[in-house]
C-alpha positions, 0 to 999 in steps of 0.5 A, a space after each residue: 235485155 239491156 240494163 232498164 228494160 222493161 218487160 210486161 207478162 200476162 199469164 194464166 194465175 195458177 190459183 184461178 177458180 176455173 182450174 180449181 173447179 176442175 180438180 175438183 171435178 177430176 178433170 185436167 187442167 193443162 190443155 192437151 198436146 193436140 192444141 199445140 200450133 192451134 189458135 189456143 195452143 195449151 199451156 205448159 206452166 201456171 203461175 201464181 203472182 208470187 211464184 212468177 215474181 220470184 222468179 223473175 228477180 232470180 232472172 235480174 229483174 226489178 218488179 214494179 208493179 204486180 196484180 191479178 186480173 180477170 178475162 171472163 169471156 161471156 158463158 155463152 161461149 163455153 160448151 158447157 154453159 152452167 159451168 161457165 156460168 158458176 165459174 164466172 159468178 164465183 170469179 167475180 164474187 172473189 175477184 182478187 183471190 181467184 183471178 183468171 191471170 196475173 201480171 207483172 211489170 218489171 225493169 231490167 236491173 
């Protein structure tokens, strides 16, 4: 990227309540290599907000604006509907501290 690019990125947060609620209950969280060119192909990485800016500036950007946001589709679209239904109160309870995504807004240096 030229020098005062900016760059957007929005990716899963890797302290999100849903993950962790599923390490407690013994599951994986990375979605399996079958979901690979899918609709919702699975994840390599996670990334929390600080982790992701750092690495970012190793990479000659200047973070400009950094935060945590939630994408909560309805319970009723999960297969397991009570555990959507915790996972979505519990997330709205902390909405900062478990958020489903990051982002981050940087500049090219």
């Amino acid at each position: 990227m030229r020098r005062g690019a900016k760059l957007y990125i929005t990716t899963n947060n890797l302290h999100y309540i849903g993950y962790i609620l599923k390490l407690i209950a013994r599951k994986e969280i990375f979605d399996p290599i079958t979901t690979e060119d899918s609709v919702y192909p699975g994840h390599c990485s996670y990334y929390s907000l600080r982790g992701l800016g750092r690495l970012l500036e190793d990479l000659g950007f200047v973070v400009q604006s950094a935060d945590q946001v939630n994408f909560l589709p309805h319970s009723r679209y999960y297969r397991r509907r009570l555990s959507a239904v915790t996972k979505n109160a519990v997330t709205k309870a902390f909405p900062r501290a478990y958020a489903t995504h990051v982002e981050i807004l940087c500049e090219k240096r």
